[in-house]
Structure formats: structure tokens, C-alpha cells
MARVEX-688270 format. One line per field, with one value per residue (C-alpha): residue number from 1; x, y, z. Coordinates in steps of 0.1 Angstrom, whole numbers, plus 5000, padded with zeros to 4 digits. Layout:
# MARVEX-688270
n <- NUM_...
px <- X_...
py <- Y_...
pz <- Z_...
This chain:
# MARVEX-688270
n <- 1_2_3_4_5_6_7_8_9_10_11_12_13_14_15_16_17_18_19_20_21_22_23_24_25_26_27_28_29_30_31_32_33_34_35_36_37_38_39_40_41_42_43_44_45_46_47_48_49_50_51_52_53_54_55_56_57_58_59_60_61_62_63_64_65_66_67_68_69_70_71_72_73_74_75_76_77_78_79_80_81_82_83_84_85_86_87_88_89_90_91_92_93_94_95_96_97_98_99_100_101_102_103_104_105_106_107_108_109_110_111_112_113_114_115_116_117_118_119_120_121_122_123_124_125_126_127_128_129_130_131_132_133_134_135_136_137_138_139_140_141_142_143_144_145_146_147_148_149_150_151_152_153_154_155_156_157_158_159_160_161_162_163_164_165_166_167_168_169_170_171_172_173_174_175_176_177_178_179_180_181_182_183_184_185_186_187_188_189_190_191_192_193_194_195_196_197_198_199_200_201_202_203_204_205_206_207_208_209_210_211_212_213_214_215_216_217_218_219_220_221_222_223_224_225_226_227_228_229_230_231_232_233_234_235_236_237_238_239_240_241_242_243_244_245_246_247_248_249_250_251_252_253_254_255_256_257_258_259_260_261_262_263_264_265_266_267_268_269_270_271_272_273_274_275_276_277_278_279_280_281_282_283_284_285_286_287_288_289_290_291_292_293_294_295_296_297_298_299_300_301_302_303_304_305_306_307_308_309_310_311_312_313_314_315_316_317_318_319_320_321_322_323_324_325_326_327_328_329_330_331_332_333_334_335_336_337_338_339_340_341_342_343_344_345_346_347_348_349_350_351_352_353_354_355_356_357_358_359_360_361_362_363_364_365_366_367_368_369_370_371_372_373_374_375_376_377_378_379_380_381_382_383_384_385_386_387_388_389_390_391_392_393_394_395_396_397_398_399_400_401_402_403_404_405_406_407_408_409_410_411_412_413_414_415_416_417_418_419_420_421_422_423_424_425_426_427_428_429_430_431_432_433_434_435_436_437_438_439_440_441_442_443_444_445_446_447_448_449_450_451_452_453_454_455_456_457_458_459_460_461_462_463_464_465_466_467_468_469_470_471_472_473_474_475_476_477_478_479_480_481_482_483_484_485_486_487_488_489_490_491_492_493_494_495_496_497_498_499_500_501_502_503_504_505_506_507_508_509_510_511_512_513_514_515_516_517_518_519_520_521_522_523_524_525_526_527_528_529_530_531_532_533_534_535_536_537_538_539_540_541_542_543_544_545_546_547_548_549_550_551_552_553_554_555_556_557_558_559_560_561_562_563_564_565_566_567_568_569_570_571_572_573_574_575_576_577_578_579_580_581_582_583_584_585_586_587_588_589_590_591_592_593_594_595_596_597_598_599_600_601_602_603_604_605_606_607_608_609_610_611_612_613_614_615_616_617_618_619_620_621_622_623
px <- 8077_8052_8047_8032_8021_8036_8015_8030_7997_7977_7995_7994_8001_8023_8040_8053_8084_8070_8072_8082_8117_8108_8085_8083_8060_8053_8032_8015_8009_7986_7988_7963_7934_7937_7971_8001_8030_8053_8039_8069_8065_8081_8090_8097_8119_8111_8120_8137_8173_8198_8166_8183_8162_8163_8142_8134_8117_8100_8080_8043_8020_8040_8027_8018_8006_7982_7994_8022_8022_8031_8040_8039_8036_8011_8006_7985_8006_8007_7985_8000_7985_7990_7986_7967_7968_7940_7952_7930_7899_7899_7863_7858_7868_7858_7893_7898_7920_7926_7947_7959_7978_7989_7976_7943_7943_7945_7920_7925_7907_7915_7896_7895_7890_7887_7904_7935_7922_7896_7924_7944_7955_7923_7897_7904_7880_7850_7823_7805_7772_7801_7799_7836_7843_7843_7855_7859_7873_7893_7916_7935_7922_7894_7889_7868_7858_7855_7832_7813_7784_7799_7799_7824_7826_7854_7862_7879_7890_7931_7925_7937_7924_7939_7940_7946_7954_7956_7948_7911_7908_7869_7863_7891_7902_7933_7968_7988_8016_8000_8019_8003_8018_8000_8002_7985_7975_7955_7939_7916_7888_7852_7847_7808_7801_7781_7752_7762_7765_7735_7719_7736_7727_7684_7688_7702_7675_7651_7661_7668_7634_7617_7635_7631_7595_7593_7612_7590_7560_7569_7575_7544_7525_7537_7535_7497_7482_7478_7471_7441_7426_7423_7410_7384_7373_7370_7352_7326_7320_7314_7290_7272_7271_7259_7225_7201_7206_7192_7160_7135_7120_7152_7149_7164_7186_7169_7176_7198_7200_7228_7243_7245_7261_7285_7294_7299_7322_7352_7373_7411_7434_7473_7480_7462_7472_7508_7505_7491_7515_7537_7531_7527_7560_7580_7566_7581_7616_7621_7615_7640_7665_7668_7670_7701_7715_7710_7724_7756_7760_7756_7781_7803_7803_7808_7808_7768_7764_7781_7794_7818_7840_7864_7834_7817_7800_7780_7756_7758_7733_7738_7766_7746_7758_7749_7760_7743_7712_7707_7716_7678_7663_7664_7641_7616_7621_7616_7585_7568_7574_7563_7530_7526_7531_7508_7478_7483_7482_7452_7433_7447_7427_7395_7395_7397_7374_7339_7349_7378_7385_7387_7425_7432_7420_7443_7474_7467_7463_7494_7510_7501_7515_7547_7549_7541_7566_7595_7589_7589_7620_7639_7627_7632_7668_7672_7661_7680_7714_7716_7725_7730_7734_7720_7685_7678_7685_7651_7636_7655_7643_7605_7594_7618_7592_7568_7581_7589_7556_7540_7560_7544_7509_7507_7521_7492_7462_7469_7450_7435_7394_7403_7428_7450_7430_7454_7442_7451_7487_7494_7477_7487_7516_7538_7528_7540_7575_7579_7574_7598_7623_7623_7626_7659_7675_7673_7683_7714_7721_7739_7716_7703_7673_7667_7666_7631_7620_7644_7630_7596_7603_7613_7582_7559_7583_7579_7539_7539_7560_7536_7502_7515_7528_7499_7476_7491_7493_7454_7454_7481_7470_7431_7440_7463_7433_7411_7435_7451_7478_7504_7507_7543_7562_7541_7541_7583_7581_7562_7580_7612_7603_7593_7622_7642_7635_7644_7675_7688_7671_7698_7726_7716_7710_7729_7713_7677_7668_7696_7681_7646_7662_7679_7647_7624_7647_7653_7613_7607_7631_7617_7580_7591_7609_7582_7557_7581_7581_7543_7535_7557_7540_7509_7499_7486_7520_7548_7583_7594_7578_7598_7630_7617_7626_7618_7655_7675_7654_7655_7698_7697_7673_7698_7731_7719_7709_7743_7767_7743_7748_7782_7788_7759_7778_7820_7820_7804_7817_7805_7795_7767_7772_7808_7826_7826_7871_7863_7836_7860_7888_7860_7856_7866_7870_7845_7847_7823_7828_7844_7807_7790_7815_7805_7768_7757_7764_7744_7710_7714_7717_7691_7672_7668_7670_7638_7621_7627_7615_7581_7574_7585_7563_7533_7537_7536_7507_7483_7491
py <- 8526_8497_8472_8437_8405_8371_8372_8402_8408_8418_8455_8461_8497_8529_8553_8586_8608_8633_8665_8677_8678_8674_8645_8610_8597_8559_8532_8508_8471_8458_8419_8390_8397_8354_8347_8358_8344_8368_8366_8375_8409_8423_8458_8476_8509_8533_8567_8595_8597_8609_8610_8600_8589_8569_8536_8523_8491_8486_8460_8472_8481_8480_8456_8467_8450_8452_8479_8487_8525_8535_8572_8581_8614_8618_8645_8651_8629_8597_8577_8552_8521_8492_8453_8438_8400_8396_8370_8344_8350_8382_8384_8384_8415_8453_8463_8503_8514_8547_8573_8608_8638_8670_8690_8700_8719_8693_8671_8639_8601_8571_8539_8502_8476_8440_8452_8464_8485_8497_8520_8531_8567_8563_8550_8559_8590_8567_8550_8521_8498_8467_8465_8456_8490_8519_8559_8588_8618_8633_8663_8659_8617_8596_8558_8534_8504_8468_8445_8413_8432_8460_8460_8442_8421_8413_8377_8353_8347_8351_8370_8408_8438_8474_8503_8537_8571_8601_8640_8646_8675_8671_8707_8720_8738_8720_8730_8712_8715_8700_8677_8657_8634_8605_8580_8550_8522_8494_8479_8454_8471_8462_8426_8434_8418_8447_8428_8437_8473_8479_8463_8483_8518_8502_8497_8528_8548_8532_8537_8573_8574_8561_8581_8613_8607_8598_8627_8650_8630_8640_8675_8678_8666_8692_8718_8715_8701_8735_8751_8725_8727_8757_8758_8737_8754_8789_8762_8751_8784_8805_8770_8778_8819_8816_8787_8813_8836_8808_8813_8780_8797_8790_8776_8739_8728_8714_8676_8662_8626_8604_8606_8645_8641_8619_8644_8668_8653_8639_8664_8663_8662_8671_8635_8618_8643_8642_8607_8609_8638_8617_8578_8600_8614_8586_8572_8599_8603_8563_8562_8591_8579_8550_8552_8574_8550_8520_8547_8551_8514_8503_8532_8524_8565_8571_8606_8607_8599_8619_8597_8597_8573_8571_8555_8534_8502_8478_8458_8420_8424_8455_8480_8507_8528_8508_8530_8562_8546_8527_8559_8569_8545_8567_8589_8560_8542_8578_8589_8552_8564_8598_8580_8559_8585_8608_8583_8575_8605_8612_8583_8597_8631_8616_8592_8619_8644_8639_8667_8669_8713_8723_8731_8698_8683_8700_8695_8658_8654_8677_8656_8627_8646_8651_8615_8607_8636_8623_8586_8602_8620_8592_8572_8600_8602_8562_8572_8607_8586_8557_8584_8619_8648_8681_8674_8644_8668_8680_8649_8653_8687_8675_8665_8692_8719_8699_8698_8729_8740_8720_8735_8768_8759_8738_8769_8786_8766_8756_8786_8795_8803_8799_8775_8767_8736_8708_8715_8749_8743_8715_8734_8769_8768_8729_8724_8758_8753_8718_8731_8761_8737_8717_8745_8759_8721_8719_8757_8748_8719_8717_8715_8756_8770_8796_8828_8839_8809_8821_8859_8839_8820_8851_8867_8838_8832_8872_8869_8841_8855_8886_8862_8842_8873_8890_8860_8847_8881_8882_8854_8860_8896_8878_8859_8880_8903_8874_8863_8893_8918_8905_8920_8937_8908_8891_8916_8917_8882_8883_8907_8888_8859_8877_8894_8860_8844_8873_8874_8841_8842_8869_8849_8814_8832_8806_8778_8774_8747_8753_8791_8774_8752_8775_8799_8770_8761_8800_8803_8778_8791_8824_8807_8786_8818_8839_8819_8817_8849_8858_8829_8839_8877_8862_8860_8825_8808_8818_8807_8797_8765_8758_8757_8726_8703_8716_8737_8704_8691_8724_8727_8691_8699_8726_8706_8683_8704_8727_8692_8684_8717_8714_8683_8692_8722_8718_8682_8678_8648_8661_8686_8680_8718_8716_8693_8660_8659_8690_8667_8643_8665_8660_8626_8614_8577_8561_8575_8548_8511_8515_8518_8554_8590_8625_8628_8598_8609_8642_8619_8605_8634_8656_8628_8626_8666_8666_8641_8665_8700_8684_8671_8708_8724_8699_8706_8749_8742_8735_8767
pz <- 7131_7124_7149_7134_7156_7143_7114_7097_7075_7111_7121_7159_7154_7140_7154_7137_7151_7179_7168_7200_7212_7251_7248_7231_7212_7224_7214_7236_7219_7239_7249_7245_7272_7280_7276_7302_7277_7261_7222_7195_7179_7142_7147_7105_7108_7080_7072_7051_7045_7067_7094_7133_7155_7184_7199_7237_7241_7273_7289_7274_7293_7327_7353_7383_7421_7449_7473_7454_7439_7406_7394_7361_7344_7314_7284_7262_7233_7254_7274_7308_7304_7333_7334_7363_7368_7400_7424_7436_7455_7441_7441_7478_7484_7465_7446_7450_7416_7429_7414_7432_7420_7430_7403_7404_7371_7346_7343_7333_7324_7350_7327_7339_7312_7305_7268_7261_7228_7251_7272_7246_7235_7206_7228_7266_7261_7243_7264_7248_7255_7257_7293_7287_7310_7334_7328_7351_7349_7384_7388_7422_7430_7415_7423_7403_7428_7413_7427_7420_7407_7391_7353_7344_7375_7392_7395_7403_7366_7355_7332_7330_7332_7320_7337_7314_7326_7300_7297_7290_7265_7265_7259_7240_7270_7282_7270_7246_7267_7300_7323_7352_7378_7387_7412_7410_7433_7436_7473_7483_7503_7515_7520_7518_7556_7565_7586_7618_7611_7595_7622_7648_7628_7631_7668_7676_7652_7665_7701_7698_7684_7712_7734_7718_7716_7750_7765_7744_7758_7789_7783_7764_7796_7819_7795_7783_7818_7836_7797_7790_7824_7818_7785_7793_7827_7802_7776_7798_7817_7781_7775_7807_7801_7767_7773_7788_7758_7734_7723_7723_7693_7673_7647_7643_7612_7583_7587_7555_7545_7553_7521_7525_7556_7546_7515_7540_7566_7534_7531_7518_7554_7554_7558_7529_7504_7517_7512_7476_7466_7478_7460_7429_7426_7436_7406_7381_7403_7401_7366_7360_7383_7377_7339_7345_7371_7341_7320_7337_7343_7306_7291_7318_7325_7364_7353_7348_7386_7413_7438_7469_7449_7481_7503_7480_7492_7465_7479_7472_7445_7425_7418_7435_7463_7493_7524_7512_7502_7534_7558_7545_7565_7596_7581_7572_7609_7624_7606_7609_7652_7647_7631_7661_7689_7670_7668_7707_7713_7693_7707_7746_7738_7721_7753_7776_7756_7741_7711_7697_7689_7656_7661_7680_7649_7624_7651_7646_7609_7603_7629_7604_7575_7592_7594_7559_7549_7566_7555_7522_7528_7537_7504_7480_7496_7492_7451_7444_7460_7433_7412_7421_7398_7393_7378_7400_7430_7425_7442_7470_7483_7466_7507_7524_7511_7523_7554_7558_7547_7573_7601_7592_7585_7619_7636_7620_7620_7656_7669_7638_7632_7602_7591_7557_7539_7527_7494_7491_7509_7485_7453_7457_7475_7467_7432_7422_7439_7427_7392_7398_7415_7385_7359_7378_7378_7344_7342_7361_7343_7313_7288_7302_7291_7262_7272_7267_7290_7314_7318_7317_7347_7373_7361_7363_7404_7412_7407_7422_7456_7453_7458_7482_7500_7499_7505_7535_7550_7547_7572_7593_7602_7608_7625_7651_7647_7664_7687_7705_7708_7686_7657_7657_7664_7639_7615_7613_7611_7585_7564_7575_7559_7526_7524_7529_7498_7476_7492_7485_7451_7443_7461_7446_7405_7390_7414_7419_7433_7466_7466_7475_7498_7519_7517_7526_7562_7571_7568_7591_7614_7615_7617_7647_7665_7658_7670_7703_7712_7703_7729_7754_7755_7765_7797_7802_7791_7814_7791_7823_7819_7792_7814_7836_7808_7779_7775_7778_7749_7727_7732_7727_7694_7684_7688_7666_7638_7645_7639_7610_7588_7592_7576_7552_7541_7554_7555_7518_7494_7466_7448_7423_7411_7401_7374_7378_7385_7407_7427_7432_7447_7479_7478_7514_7532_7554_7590_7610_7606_7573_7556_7563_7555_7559_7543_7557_7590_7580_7571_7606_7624_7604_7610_7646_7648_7626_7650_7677_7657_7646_7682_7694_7666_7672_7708_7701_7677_7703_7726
């Protein structure tokens, strides 16, 4: 069967008898994409002799309504096409196309297209550079969100636009045979008047902030006012013991020149070279990032990207997601407090004291650092979210090892004679994990690594485990040697958090990049519980202190991070490691003002939890 327009020299298209008894074949003729009048069409019957067959004319492709669902069932011989004629003012509002099914095992391809052609059995599986289009793939729902910046805009125009749904055979994997049920509908959604929320979400960061800080404040008073006095009173007696034994005869140091001084005193802190670590990668991540983002946006392929489709919020701008970006801002507003507590502070010591201690010193500038590294947090957050996937992943754990790392050094160089150097923490220990990091995104990903790479990389990560075992060891056990008694709880520890990464370096094979995650938070829990019970076997800090305010802050501290991990982990909308149609199946609505789900509620949270753990670690750094 031949179908031809009104000029019978242009063919529309052909259809030849299905060669399946329980299916039809069926041919979609798509109409004008500007005009809503029904056009004539010449249908031409040919065939063999004595061949039956029979014919059903439908209205093609099938019209369909705001908020009224449509269930078809697709296979792998046909593809549903719909007709969507916007109403007006259209453009005010995000338009959810959304379609659900009950079977998760077939994939299939939901496309929205200003074209006909575009959505057709031929074509619905092709992505172009047209911006004419947008593709996804979903198993059990998937939703494509049209908006006035999205590519192709939605506007106010009366024009139509085509919606095709078919069975996506990418991989050669789906049977021939495969049925799906589909139901789709189409809503209006976000009307992008998002002022007064995002307003609300700043005041309330920035209030928790300064409450957190200040009820830390507080605590951190009555802890270290009987521990300094005392300090000091030890200081100045040792001072006093130790004059007579000078000799006048000493000799004096050898003057140096200003310029020799001054050579002397630069030295690389935590906090600048967190800061310069920090400006230098965003540079690489945002060039990456964002050419994938313009990637996905040009081809019109939401599969490149891993969204939560289902809460998706455009700015007023650009089609990127909105909600999950701004979330990060908690990190930035909370580190940018952190910053100014830590210089008052600062200032509050060097007012009170002529000399600042060695150790004080390094509390501070690592109290800097953690402020750099949350700001930095928060802004590789903002970049990984306008397009998530698995390589890009790597940018947002890039400042979680650094803070992590910084928990355990400022446990360590707090009473340390000889503490970590910024240098070697950021040299030795950060740009080796960065690079590993990287190597097992790209390992995960799907373009894999050869093999001979791959048994080069555990070699090169064993070594590397080895040094840093064996060299932090060195210090830790000299500087328990220096300090006191402590070296069992220290030593278990210690071996603890060895032993922790190999573990989930067998647990996470396949996945890299989570594996040094997960081993990067359980070593700063073991650092900060370690260092917990090595203080509270001394005899000048009685943990009783700690139950004057200090225990409401620390459950408080725990709640937080509790509720956090579970959305992290049970509450997830996506799944970066899984298909993109599997991802999907975890997409979930907005739960808080109809702009932030799941996640976002998990950078909030973290967030202010991670405010509260530096100020506790800060605060044990100085015991």
C-alpha cells in the first residue's frame, strides 16, 4: 500500500503486509507541522493475485489533550505517534510529557518533536544537531519537560508538536516479540515563580549557620577555658624553670637580612593551596561539563545527562536544572560563615596572646581550608549537576577528599611537634587520589579501559596504599611516642583505617570512584572516634565536660548526618551507574514547595551536618 499527498508524484509512504499474524503493520502519514486542516490523501492498493488482506483507516497520528491519558501498546514493528496542538499561553508554564508503564523490562524511546518525520518508526531512535528535538530512553516512566528555554522552546506558537513512543532495540538485546503498555499524559507544571523560595532556602542557611556556629562558640568556650589556663600556667612555669639553665655565654643567632627573613617566613598553608587546588580544577571540570551539557542540548539526547526528569525546574534563562544546582549554595553560604567565625576567632586568640603556638597556628589555617573546601564543594556540586554522569562524578567527590583529608590531618597536627605540611598533604596524598579517581570513572564508564592499563592501575593504587600506610604510621606512632600513653587505641585505629579501604576497594571493583568515597567518609569517622577516645584517657580532659552542652550538639550533629545518608543512599533519584531507562525508574516528584526532591534535600542537610563536624574537629584539634 502506497500512500501519495495530493500531488501523486510526492509518496508519503509504503507499507508492506506484516509478516506476523498477531500484529499489524501500520503506517503513520504525518500532517503539515503549520497547518491544522485535514489535507486529501491518494491511497494505491497493490499486490499478487488471489492475496486477502484487510485495511483500517484511522485518524493519523491520534490527537491527544492536556491532562487527558492515553494508553497505547507498542512493538517492535510499530511506533505511537501523538498530535499536540498547545493552547494559548502555553509558554507560561513548563509542560511535563510524561509517559509510565508497568514493565520495566522493555526499554523503550519517548521523543518530542516540532517534526512529524522526526518521530517516526525510521527516525525516532536518531538524534540530530536540528535543535528540531528531544530523546530519552525510560523503562517503567520517563518525562521530557518543555519549557521556554529548552531546545525547542515551547511557545506560544499553534503550531504542533509530535510526541513518538517505540521499542528501543539499541543493543540488539530486546526481543522481537516484545510488547509494552504505555500510558501517556501531558500536564502543565512549574510556572518558574521560584523567588520566594529560593529566598526562603538563603535565610534559613544562613540562619542555621549562624546558629550552629554560635552554639559551637559557646561550647568551645567552656570547653578550652579551664584547658588553656592551664596550658598557659604549665607554659609560663617550664619558661621560668628553664631561664637559670641558659648560659650568657650562648652564642646568639647569626643576624640574616630582611630578604632572608622574609624567604623564610612564606610557606604553602592549608588554606591557600586549597584555594589554588581548588580555582585550578574548576577550570578543567567547567570546561568538561559544560561541553557535555552543550552536547546534550544540541543532539537533543537527555540520555547523555542523568537527571531526576520528574523534578526538573529550568531557570528563566537556560534549560539547565535549576533546583539541583541552586541546593549547592548552602555549601558556599556555609563555608563563607565558617571563614568568618574562624578569623574572629583567630584575631580573639592573637588579641588575647602575644604568640600564637605552633599548633594553634595550623588549627587556624586548616580551619581556613575547611572553609575554602566547602565553598568549593558547593560549587563543584553547582558544576557536576548541569549534567551528571559517570565521568563527570569525578568532580563531585574532587573536594570531599579534601575534606576528609583535612579532618584527619587537623586531628593530627593539632598536637603534633611535627605536623603534615600543606604541600605534602596536597602532593603526596590528593593528587594521587584525584588521578586514581579519575582513572576508575573512566574505567567504569563505557568506553572501559584496556586490560593492561587496568592491572597497571591496582599495582600503581596497592604501592601507593603501602607508602601512605607506612608513611603516616611513621608519624602517627612519633607522635604518640611524644605525647603519651596512647598508643593501643591509636595503633587499632590506625590499622582500622588501613584495612578500610581495601575492603571497599573489593566491594566497589566494578566502581572506583564510590569505593574511594565511601573509604574517604569511614576514615574520617574512625580519625574523629579515635581521636575521641585517646582524649578522653587523659587525665586533664574529663569527657564529662562534653555532656554540659557539648552532647546536645554532637546527637544534634549525628541526626543530621543519619537523615542525610538515608536520602543519599534510599532516597536516590538516580543512578548514574545504571542505564539511563533504569535511572529513570527512580526519578521522583518534588517534595518542598514543588522545586527541591530527594537529593536536594541531602545537599541541605549534609551541608549543615558538615558545618557542625568541622567546628567539632577544629574544636578536638586544639586539645
Amino acid at each position: 500500500m502506497s500512500v501519495y499527498g495530493t500531488d501523486e508524484s510526492r509518496i508519503l509512504g509504503h507499507l508492506d503486509v506484516s509478516t506476523s499474524e498477531a500484529d499489524w503493520s501500520s503506517l503513520i502519514v504525518c500532517p503539515s507541522r503549520y497547518s491544522n486542516e485535514v489535507q486529501d490523501k491518494h491511497l494505491i492498493f497493490s499486490g499478487s493475485p488471489n492475496l486477502s488482506f484487510t485495511v483500517q483507516i484511522d485518524s493519523s497520528p491520534r490527537r491527544i489533550k492536556l491532562n487527558e491519558p492515553q494508553t497505547v501498546r507498542v512493538t517492535p514493528e510499530n511506533v505511537q505517534v501523538f498530535q499536540f496542538l498547545p493552547p494559548e499561553d502555553i509558554a507560561k508554564t513548563q509542560l511535563d510529557v510524561t509517559a509510565t508503564s508497568e514493565s520495566g523490562d522493555v526499554p523503550a524511546y519517548l521523543k518530542v518533536s516540532r517534526v512529524c518525520k522526526d518521530v517516526e518508526k525510521d527516525n525516532i531512535d536518531e538524534v540530530d544537531y536540528k535543535g528540531e528535538s528531544i530523546r530519552l530512553s525510560f523503562a517503567k516512566k520517563g518525562r521530557i519537560t518543555l519549557s521556554k528555554v529548552s531546545v525547542p522552546p515551547l511557545t506560544d506558537s499553534t503550531s504542533s508538536w509530535f510526541i513518538g513512543i517505540a521499542i528501543k532495540n539499541a543493543t540488539g538485546e530486546t526481543p522481537f516479540n516484545a510488547k509494552k503498555s504505555v500510558t501517556l499524559e501531558l500536564n502543565k507544571s512549574f510556572d518558574y515563580s521560584y523567588g520566594g523560595t529560593i529566598s526562603l532556602f538563603v535565610l534559613l542557611s544562613i540562619v542555621a549557620g549562624l546558629l550552629i556556629s554560635l552554639a559551637w562558640a559557646f561550647c568551645i568556650q567552656r570547653l578550652h577555658q579551664n584547658t588553656d589556663k592551664s596550658q598557659g600556667t604549665e607554659t609560663e612555669l617550664s619558661r621560668q624553670g628553664n631561664q637559670p639553665q641558659q648560659s650568657s655565654s650562648r652564642r646568639k643567632p647569626r643576624a640574616s637580612s630582611p630578604l632572608v627573613n622574609k624567604i623564610k617566613t612564606i610557606k604553602p598553608t592549608h588554606s591557600y593551596t586549597a584555594a589554588i587546588v581548588g580555582f585550578m580544577l574548576m577550570i578543567g571540570a567547567g570546561q568538561f561539563v559544560f561541553a557535555n551539557w552543550h552536547l546534550m542540548k544540541d543532539e537533543g539526547d537527555r540520555d547523555i545527562c542523568y537527571y531526576n526528569d520528574f523534578c526538573y525546574r529550568v531557570s528563566q534563562w537556560h534549560d539547565i536544572p535549576f533546583n539541583l544546582m541552586i541546593s549547592n549554595l548552602v555549601y558556599i553560604i556555609h563555608g563563607l560563615i565558617l571563614a568568618t567565625f574562624v578569623y574572629y576567632w583567630e584575631r580573639k586568640e592573637r588579641l588575647t596572646k602575644k604568640n600564637l603556638s605552633k599548633p594553634e597556628e595550623h588549627v587556624f589555617s586548616i580551619g581556613y581550608a575547611f572553609a575554602w573546601a566547602m565553598i568549593f564543594e558547593g560549587l563543584f556540586s553547582l558544576v557536576y549537576h548541569l549534567c551528571p554522569s559517570k565521568l563527570t562524578f569525578q568532580f563531585d567527590t574532587a573536594f570531599m577528599f579534601v575534606i576528609a583529608g583535612l579532618i584527619v590531618i587537623s586531628l593530627y597536627n593539632g598536637t603534633a611537634k611535627d605536623p603534615v605540611g600543606a604541600a605534602n598533604f596536597f602532593l603526596y596524598f590528593l593528587v594521587p587520589l584525584l588521578i586514581f579517581n579519575y582513572l576508575g570513572a573512566v574505567r567504569h564508564s563505557e568506553t572501559g579501559l584496556p586490560t593492561l592499563i587496568e592491572i597497571f592501575i591496582f599495582v600503581a593504587l596497592g604501592f601507593w596504599l603501602v607508602g601512605v600506610f607506612i608513611w603516616a604510621g611513621l608519624k602517627l606512632f612519633k607522635a604518640d611516642r611524644d605525647n603519651g600513653n596512647n598508643a593501643v587505641i591509636m595503633s587499632i585505629g590506625f590499622a582500622v583505617g588501613f584495612i578500610v579501604p581495601i575492603v571497599f576497594l573489593i566491594c566497589f571493583n566494578s566502581n572506583l570512584s564510590q569505593a574511594f568515597l565511601i573509604s574517604c567518609i569511614a576514615e574520617s569517622v574512625i580519625a574523629i572516634l579515635t581521636k575521641f577516645v585517646a582524649q578522653c584517657r587523659r587525665k586533664r580532659l574529663e569527657c564529662e565536660r562534653y555532656l554540659v552542652c557539648g552532647i546536645i550538639y554532637v546527637l544534634l550533629m549525628l541526626s543530621l548526618w543519619s537523615y542525610a545518608f538515608y536520602l543519599f543512599f534510599e532516597k536516590g533519584t538516580t543512578d548514574k551507574a545504571e542505564t539511563p531507562e533504569k535511572s529513570r525508574n527512580l526519578n521522583q516528584d518534588c517534595i518542598t514547595r514543588g522545586f527541591f526532591d530527594d537529593h536536594d534535600l541531602w545537599h541541605i542537610l549534609s551541608s549543615h551536618a558538615l558545618l557542625m563536624t568541622v567546628y567539632l574537629v577544629m574544636s578536638m584539634s586544639r586539645e
